[in-house]
N, CA, C and O of each residue as an XYZ file, in Angstrom:
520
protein
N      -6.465     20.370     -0.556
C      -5.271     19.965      0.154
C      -4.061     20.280     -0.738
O      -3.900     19.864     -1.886
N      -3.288     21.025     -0.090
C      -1.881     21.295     -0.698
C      -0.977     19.945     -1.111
O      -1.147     18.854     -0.565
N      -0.159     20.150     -1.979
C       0.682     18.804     -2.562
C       1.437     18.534     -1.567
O       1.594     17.326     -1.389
N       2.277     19.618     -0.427
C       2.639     19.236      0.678
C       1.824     18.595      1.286
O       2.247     17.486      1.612
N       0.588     18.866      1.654
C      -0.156     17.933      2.522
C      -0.621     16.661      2.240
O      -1.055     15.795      3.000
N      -0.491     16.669      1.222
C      -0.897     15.466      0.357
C       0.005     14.417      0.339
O      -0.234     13.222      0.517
N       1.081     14.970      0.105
C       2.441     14.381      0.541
C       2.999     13.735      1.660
O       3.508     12.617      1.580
N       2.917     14.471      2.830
C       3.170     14.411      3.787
C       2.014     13.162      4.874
O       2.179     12.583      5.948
N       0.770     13.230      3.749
C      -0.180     11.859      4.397
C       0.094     11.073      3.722
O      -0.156      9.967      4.200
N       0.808     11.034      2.112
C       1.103      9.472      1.452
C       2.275      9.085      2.335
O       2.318      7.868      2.515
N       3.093      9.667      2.846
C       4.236      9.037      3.599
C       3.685      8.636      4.966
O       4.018      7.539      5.413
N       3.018      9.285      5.543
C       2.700      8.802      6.610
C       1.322      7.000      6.287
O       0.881      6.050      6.933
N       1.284      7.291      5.596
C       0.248      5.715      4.853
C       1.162      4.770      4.981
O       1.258      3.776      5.700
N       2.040      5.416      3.880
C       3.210      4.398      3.479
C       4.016      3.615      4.958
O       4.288      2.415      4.999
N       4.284      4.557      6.035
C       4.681      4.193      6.913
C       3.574      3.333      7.951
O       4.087      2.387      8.547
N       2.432      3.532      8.152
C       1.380      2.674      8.548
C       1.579      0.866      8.039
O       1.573     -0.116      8.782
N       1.737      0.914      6.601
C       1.371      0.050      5.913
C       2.625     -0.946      6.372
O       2.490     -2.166      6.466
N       3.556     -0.412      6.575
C       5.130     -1.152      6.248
C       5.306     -1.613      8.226
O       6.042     -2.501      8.659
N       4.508     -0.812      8.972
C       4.700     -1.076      9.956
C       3.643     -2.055     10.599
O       3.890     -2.934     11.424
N       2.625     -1.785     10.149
C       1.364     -3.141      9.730
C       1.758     -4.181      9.449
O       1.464     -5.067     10.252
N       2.655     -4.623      8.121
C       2.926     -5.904      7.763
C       3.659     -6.276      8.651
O       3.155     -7.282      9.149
N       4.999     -5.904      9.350
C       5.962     -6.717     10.094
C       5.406     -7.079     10.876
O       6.221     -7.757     11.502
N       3.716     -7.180     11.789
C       3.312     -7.769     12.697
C       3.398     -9.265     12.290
O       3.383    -10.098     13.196
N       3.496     -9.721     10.840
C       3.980    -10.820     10.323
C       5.149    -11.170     10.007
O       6.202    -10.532      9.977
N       4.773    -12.794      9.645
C       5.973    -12.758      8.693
C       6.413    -13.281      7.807
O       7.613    -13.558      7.806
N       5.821    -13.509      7.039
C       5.416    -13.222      5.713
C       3.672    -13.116      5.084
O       2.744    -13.642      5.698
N       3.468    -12.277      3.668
C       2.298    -12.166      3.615
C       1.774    -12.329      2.510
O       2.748    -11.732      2.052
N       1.097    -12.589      1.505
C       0.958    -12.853      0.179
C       0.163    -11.494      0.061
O      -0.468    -10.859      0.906
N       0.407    -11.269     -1.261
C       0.427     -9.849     -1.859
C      -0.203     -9.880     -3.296
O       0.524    -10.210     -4.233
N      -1.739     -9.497     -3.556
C      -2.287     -9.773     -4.751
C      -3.156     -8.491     -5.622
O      -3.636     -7.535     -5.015
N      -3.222     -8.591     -6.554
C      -3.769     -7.587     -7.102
C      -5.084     -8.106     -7.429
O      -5.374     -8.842     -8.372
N      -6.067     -7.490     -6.267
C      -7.328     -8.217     -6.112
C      -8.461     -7.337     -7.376
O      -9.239     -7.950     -8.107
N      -8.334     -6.219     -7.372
C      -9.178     -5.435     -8.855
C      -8.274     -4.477     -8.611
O      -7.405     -4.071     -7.839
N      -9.133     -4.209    -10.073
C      -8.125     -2.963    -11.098
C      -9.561     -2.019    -11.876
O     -10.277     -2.745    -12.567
N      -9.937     -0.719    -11.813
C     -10.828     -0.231    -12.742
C     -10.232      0.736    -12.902
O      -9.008      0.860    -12.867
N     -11.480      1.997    -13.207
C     -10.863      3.232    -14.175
C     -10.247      3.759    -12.968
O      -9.114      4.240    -12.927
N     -11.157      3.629    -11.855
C     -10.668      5.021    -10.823
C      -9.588      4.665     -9.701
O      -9.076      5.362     -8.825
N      -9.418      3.201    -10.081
C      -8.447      2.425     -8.665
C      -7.741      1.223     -8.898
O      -7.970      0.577     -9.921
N      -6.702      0.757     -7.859
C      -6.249     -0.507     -8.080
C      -6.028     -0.851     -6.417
O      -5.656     -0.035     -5.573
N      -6.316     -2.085     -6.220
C      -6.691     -2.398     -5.003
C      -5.553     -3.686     -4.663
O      -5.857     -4.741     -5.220
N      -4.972     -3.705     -4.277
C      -3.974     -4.883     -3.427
C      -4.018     -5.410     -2.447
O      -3.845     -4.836     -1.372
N      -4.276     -6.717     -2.587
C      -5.500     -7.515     -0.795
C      -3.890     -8.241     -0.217
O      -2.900     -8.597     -0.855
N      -4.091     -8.245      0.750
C      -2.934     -9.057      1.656
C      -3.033     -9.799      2.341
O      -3.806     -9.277      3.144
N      -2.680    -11.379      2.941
C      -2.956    -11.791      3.868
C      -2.197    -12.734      4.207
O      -1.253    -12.926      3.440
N      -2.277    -13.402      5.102
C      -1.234    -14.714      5.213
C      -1.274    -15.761      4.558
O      -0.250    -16.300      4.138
N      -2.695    -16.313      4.327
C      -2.484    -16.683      3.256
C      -3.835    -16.213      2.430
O      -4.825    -16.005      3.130
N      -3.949    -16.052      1.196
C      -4.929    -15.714     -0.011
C      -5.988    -16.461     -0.125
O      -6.985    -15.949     -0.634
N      -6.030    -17.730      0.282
C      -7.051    -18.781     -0.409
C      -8.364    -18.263     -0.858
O      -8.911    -18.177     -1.957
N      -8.797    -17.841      0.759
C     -10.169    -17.473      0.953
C     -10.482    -16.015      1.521
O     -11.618    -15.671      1.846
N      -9.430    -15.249      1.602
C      -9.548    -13.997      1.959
C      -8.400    -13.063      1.895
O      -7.232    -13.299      1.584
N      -8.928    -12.029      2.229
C      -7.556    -10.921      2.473
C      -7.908    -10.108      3.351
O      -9.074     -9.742      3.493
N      -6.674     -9.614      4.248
C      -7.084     -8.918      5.514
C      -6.854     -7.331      5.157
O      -7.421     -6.319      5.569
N      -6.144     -7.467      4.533
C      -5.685     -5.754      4.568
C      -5.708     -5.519      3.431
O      -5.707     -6.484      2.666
N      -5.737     -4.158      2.877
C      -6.137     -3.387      1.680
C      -5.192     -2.586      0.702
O      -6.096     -1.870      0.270
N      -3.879     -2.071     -0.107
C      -3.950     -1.098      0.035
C      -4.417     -0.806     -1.140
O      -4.196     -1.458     -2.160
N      -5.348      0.575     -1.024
C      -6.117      1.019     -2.190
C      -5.063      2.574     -3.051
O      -4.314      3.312     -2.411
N      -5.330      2.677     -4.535
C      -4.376      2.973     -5.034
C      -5.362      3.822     -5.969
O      -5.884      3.130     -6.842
N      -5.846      5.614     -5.973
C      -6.408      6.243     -6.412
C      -6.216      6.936     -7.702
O      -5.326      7.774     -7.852
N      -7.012      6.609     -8.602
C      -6.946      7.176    -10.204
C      -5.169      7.152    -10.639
O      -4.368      8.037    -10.939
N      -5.085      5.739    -10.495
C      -4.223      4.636    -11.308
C      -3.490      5.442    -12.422
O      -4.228      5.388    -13.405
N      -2.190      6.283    -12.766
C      -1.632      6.215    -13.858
C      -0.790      5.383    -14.361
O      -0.866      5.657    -15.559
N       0.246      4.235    -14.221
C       1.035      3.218    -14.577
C       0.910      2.382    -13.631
O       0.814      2.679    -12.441
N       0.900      0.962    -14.233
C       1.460     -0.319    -13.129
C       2.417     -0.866    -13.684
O       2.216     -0.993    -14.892
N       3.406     -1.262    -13.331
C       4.520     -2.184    -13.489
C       4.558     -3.310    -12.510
O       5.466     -3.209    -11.685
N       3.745     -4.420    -12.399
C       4.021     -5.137    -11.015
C       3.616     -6.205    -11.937
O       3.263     -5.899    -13.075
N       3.637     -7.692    -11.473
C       3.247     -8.959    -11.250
C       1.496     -8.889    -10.242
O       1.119     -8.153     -9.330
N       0.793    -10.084    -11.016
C      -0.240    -10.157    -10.484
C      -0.643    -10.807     -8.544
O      -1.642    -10.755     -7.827
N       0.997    -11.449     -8.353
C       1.133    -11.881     -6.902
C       2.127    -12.106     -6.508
O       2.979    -12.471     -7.318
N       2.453    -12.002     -5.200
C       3.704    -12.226     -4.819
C       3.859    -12.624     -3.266
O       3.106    -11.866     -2.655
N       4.276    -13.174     -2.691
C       4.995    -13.271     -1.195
C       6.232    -12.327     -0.599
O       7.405    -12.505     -0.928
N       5.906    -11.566      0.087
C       7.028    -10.834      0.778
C       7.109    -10.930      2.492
O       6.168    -10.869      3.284
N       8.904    -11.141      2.840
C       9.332    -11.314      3.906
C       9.277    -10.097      4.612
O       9.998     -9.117      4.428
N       7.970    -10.287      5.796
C       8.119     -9.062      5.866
C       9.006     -8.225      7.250
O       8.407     -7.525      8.067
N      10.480     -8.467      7.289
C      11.223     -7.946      7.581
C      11.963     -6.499      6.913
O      12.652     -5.581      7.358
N      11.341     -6.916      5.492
C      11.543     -5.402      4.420
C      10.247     -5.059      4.481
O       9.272     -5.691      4.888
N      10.380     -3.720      3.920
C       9.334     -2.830      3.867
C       8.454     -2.959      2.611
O       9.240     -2.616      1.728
N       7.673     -3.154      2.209
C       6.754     -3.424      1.241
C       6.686     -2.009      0.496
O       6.983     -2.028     -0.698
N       6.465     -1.250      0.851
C       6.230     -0.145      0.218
C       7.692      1.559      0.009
O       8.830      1.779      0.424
N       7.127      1.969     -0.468
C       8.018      3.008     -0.674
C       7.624      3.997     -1.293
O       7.190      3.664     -2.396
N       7.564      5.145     -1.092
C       6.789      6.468     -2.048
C       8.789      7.176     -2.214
O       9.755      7.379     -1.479
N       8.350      7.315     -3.898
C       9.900      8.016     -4.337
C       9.704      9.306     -4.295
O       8.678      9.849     -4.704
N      10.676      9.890     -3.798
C      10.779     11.421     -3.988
C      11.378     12.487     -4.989
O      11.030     12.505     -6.170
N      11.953     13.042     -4.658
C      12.477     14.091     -5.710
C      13.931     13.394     -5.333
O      14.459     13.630     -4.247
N      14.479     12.603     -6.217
C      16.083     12.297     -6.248
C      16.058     11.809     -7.699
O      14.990     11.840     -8.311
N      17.528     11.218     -8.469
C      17.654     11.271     -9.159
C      16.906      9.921     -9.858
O      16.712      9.764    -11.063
N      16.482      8.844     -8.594
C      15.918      7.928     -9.321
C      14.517      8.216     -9.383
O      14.033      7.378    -10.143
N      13.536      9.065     -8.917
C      12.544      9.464     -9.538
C      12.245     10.489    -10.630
O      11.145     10.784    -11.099
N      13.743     11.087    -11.011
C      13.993     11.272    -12.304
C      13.650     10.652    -13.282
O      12.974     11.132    -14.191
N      14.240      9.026    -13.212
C      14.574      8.015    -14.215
C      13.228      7.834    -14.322
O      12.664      8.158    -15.367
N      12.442      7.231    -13.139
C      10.796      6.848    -13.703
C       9.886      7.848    -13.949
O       8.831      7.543    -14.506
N      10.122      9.098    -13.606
C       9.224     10.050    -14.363
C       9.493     10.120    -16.180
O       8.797     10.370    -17.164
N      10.715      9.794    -15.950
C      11.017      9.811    -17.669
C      10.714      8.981    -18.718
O      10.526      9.092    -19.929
N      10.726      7.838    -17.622
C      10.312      5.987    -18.404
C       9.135      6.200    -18.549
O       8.789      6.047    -19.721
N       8.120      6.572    -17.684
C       6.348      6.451    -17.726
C       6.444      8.004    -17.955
O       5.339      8.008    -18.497
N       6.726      9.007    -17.994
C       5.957     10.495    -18.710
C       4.987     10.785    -17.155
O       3.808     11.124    -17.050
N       5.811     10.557    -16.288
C       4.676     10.903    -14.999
C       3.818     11.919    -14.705
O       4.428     12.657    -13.931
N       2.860     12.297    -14.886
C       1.988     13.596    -14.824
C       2.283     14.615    -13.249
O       2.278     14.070    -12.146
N       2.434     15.560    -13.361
C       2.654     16.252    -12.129
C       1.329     15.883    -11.018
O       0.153     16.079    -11.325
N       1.549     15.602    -10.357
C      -0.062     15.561     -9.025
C      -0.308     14.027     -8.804
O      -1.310     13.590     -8.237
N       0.822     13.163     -9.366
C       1.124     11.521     -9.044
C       2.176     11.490     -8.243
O       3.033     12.353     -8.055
N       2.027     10.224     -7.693
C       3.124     10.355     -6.775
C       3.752      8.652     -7.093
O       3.079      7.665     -7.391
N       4.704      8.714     -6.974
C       5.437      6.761     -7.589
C       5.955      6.073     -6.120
O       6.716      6.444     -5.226
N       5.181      4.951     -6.348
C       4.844      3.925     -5.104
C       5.805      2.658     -5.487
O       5.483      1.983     -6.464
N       6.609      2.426     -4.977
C       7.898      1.366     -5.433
C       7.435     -0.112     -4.227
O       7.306      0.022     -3.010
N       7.303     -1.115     -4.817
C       6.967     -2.111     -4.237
C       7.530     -2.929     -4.234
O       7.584     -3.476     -5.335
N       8.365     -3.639     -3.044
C       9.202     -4.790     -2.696
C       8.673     -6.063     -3.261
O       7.839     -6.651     -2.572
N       9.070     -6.659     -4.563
C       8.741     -7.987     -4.493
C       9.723     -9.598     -3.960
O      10.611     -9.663     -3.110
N       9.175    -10.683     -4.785
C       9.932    -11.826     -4.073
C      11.560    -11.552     -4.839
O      11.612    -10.812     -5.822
N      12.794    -12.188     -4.314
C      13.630    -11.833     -4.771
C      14.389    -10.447     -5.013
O      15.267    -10.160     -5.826
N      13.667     -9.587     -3.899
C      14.574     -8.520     -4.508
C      13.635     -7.807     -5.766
O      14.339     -6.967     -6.325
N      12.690     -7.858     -6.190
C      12.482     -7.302     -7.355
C      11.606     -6.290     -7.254
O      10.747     -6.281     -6.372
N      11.746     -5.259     -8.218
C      11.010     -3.909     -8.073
C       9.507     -3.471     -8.912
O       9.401     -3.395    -10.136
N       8.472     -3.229     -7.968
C       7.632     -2.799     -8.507
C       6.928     -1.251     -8.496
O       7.177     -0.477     -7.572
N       6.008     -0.869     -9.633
C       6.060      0.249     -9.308
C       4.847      0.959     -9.737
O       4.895      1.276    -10.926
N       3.809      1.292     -9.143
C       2.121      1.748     -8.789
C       2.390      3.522     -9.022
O       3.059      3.986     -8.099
N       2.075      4.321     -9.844
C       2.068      5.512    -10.285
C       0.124      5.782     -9.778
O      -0.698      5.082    -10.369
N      -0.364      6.777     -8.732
C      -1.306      6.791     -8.451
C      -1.121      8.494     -7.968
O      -0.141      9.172     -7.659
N      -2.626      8.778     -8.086
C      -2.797     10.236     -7.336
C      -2.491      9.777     -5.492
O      -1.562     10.269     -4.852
N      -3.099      9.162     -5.138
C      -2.667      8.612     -3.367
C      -3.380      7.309     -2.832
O      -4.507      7.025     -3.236
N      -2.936      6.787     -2.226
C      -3.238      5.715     -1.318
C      -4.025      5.886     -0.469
O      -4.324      6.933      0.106
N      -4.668      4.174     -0.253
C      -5.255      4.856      1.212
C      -5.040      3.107      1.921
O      -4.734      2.184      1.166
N      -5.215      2.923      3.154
C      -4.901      1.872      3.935
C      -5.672      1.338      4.754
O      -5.848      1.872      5.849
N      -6.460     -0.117      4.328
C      -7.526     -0.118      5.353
C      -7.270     -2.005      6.101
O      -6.559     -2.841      5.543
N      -7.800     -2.176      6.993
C      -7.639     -3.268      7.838
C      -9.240     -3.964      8.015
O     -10.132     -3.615      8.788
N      -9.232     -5.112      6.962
C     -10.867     -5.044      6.854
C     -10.634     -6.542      5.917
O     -10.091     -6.615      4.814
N     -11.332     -7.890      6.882
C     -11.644     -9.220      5.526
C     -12.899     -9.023      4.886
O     -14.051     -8.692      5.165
N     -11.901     -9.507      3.494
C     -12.916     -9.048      2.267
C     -12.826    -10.737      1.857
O     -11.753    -11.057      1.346
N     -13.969    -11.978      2.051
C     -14.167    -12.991      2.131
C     -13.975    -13.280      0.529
O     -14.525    -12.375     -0.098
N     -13.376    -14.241     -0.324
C     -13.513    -15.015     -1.490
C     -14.686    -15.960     -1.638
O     -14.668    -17.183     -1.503
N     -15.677    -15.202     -1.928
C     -16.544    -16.583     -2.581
C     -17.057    -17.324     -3.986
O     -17.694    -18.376     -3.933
């Protein structure tokens, strides 16, 4: 798959995902595992005992985030940066490898997070806490 194409399905994810959450309103937002090849973020209304939705985050190069958070979801949770001058700035801060793409994540307050991954993927599936 070409980097255009590759591209062109992380945005279309990204847009799935952001249009997924506003069926709520609000959703808790956790970083359920982390290994070599992935980082996985469970969502749900509330966390206690489960998470409904997924998004999965492929051969992981930087995280900058908090381990949980609540977001209103009238904003968009997600964001893939492009070629402008502020994905300048974070290719420069983290040394971003060409064939990553930088995933900017709405937290509580206004605050910015930020998932450096080869691509996403988006799934709708309870994964039970026991």
């Amino acid at each position: 798959m070409s980097i255009i194409d590759l591209s062109i399905r992380m945005h279309a994810i990204v847009q799935e995902v952001n249009r997924t959450i506003k069926e709520h309103r609000l959703l808790d937002v956790k970083l359920y595992s982390y290994s070599e090849d992935g980082l996985v973020l469970g969502l749900n209304e509330n966390l206690t005992y489960s998470h409904k939705f997924e998004i999965r985050f492929k051969n992981v190069f930087a995280v900058d985030c908090v381990m949980a958070w609540t977001i209103e979801t009238e904003k968009d949770l997600i964001r893939l940066i492009d070629v402008s001058e502020e994905a300048k700035v974070i290719n420069m801060k983290y040394g971003v490898i060409k064939g990553n793409f930088v995933f900017e994540l709405q937290g509580e307050d206004d605050k910015l997070f930020y998932i450096i991954a080869e691509e996403i993927s988006f799934a709708e599936h309870v994964v039970k806490y026991y």
